[in-house]
MIFI-949125 format. One record per residue: x, y negated, z negated of N, C-alpha, C in turn. Coordinates in steps of 0.05 Angstrom, whole numbers, padded with zeros to 5 digits, always signed. Example, Ala and Ser with C-alpha at 12.3 -4.5 7.8 and 13.67 -1.06 7.14 Angstrom:
REM MIFI-949125
+00264+00114-00156+00246+00090-00156+00264+00066-00156 +00257+00045-00142+00273+00021-00143+00258-00001-00157 
***
This chain:
REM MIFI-949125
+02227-02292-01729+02252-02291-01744+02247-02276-01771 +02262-02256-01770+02257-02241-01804+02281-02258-01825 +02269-02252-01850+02276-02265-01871+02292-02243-01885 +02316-02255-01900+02328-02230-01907+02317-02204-01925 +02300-02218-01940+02288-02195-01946+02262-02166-01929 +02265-02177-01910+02249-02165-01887+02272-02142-01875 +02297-02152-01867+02313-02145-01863+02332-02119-01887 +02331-02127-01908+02338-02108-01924+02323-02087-01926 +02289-02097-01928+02275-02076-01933+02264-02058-01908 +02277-02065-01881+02277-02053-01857+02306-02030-01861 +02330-02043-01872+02349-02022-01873+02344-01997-01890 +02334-02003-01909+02325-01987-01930+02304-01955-01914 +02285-01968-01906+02270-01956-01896+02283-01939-01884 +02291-01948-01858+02304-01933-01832+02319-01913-01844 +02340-01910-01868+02357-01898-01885+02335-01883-01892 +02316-01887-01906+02303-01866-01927+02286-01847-01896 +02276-01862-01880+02270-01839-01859+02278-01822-01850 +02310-01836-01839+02326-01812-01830+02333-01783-01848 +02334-01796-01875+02332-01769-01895+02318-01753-01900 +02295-01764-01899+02262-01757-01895+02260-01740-01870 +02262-01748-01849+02266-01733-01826+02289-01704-01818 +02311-01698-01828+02334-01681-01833+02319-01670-01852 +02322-01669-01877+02305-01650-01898+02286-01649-01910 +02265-01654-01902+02230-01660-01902+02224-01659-01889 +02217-01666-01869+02211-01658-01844+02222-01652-01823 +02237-01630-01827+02256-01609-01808+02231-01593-01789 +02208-01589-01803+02196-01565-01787+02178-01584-01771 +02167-01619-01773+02149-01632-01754+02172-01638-01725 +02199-01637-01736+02215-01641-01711+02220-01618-01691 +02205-01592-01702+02213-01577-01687+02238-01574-01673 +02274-01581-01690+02291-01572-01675+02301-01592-01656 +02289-01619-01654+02308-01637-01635+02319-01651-01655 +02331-01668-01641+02349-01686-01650+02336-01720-01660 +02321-01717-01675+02312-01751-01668+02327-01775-01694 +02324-01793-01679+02352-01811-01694+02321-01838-01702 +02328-01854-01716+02308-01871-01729+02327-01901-01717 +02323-01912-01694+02338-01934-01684+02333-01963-01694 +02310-01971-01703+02301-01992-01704+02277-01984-01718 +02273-02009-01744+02254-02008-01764+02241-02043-01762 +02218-02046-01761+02206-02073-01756+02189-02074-01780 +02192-02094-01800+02176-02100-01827+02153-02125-01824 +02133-02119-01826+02117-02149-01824+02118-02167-01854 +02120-02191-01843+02131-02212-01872+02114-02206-01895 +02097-02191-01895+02074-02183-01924+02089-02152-01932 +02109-02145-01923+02117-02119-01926+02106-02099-01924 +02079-02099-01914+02052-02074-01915+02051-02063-01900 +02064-02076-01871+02069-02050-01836+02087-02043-01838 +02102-02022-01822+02131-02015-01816+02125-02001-01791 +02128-02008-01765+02133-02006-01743+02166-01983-01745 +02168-01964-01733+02196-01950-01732+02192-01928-01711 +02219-01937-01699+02224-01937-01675+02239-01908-01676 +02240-01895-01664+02247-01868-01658+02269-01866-01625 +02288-01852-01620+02297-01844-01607+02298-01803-01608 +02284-01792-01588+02289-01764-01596+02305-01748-01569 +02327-01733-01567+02334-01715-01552+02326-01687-01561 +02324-01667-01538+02311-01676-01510+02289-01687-01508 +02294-01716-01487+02266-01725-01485+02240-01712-01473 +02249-01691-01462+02216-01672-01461+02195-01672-01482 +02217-01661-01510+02197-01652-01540+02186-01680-01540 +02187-01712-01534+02180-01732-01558+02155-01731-01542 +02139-01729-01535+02105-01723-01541+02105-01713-01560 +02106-01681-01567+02102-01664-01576+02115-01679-01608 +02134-01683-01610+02140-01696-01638+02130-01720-01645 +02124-01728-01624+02110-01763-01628+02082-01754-01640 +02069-01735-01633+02047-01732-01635+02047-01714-01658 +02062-01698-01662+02064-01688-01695+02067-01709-01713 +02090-01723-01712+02093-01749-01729+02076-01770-01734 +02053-01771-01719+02025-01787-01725+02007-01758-01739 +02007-01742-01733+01997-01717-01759+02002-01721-01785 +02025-01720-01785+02032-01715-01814+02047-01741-01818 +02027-01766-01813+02041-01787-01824+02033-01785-01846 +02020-01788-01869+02015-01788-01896+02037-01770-01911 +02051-01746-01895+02075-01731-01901+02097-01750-01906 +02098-01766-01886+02127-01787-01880+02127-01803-01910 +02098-01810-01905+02091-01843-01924+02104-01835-01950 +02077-01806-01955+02081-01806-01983+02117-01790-02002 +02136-01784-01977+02162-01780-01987+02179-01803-01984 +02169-01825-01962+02175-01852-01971+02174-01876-01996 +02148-01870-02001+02135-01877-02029+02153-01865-02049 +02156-01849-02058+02175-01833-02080+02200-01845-02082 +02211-01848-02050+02240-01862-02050+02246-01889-02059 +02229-01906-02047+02223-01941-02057+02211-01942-02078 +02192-01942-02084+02170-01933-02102+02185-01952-02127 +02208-01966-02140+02226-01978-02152+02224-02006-02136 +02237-02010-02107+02240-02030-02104+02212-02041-02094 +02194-02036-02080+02171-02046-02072+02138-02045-02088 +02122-02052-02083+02098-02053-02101+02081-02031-02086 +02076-02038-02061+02064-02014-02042+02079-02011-02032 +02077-01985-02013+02088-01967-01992+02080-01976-01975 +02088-01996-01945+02077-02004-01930+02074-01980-01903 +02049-01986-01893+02035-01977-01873+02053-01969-01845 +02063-01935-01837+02079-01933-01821+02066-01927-01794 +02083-01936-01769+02075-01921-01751+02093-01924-01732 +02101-01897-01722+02121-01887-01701+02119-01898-01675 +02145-01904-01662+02142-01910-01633+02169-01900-01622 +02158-01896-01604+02179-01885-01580+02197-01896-01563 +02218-01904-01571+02254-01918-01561+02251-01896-01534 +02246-01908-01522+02259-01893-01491+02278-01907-01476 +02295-01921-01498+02321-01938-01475+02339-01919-01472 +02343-01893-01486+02365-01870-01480+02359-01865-01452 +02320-01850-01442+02314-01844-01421+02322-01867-01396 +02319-01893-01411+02315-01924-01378+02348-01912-01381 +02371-01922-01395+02393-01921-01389+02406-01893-01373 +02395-01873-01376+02404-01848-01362+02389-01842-01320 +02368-01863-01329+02352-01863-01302+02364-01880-01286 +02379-01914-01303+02403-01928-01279+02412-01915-01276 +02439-01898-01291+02458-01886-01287+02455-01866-01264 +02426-01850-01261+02425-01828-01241+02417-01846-01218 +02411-01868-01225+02413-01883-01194+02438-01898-01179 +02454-01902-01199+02485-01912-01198+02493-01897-01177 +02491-01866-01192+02507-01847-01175+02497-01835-01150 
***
């Protein structure tokens, strides 16, 4: 169970990523689409688990695996953004939402 402040500081995040991601790191996305779905805070505020959805799902290797490159890129334009409300910049690491892919694979079995 997260505590509200877990929760705030998961919205925050996810927000400052997605911005981070659109104009900072336009060139690690190489051109897809990736959306920031889900942000997971551990109660010491020092991890941040964040969940990624990317179309087309071909590129998310390829961006999954840039985005562990240039994580210190992410961190440290994250850091600048909070940098007010938190003491450290907690510890990020990307993961891969593939419920776009499971829900399009029922669907092609539906039909």
């Amino acid at each position: 169970m997260e505590t509200t402040r877990q929760q705030k500081v998961a919205r925050q995040i996810q927000k400052d990523i997605s911005d981070i991601l659109i104009k900072e790191a336009a060139g690690i996305v190489q051109g897809a689409m990736v959306s920031v779905t889900t942000v997971r805070v551990s109660p010491d505020l020092s991890f941040a688990k964040i969940y990624l959805s990317v179309f087309p799902f071909e590129k998310s290797d390829a961006i999954m695996a840039a985005l562990e490159q240039n994580n210190w890129l992410v961190r440290k334009a994250l850091g600048t953004r909070i940098r007010n409300q938190l003491k450290q910049v907690p510890e990020i690491t990307f993961r891969l939402d593939d419920s776009l892919e499971y829900i399009e694979n029922i669907d092609n079995l539906l039909k």
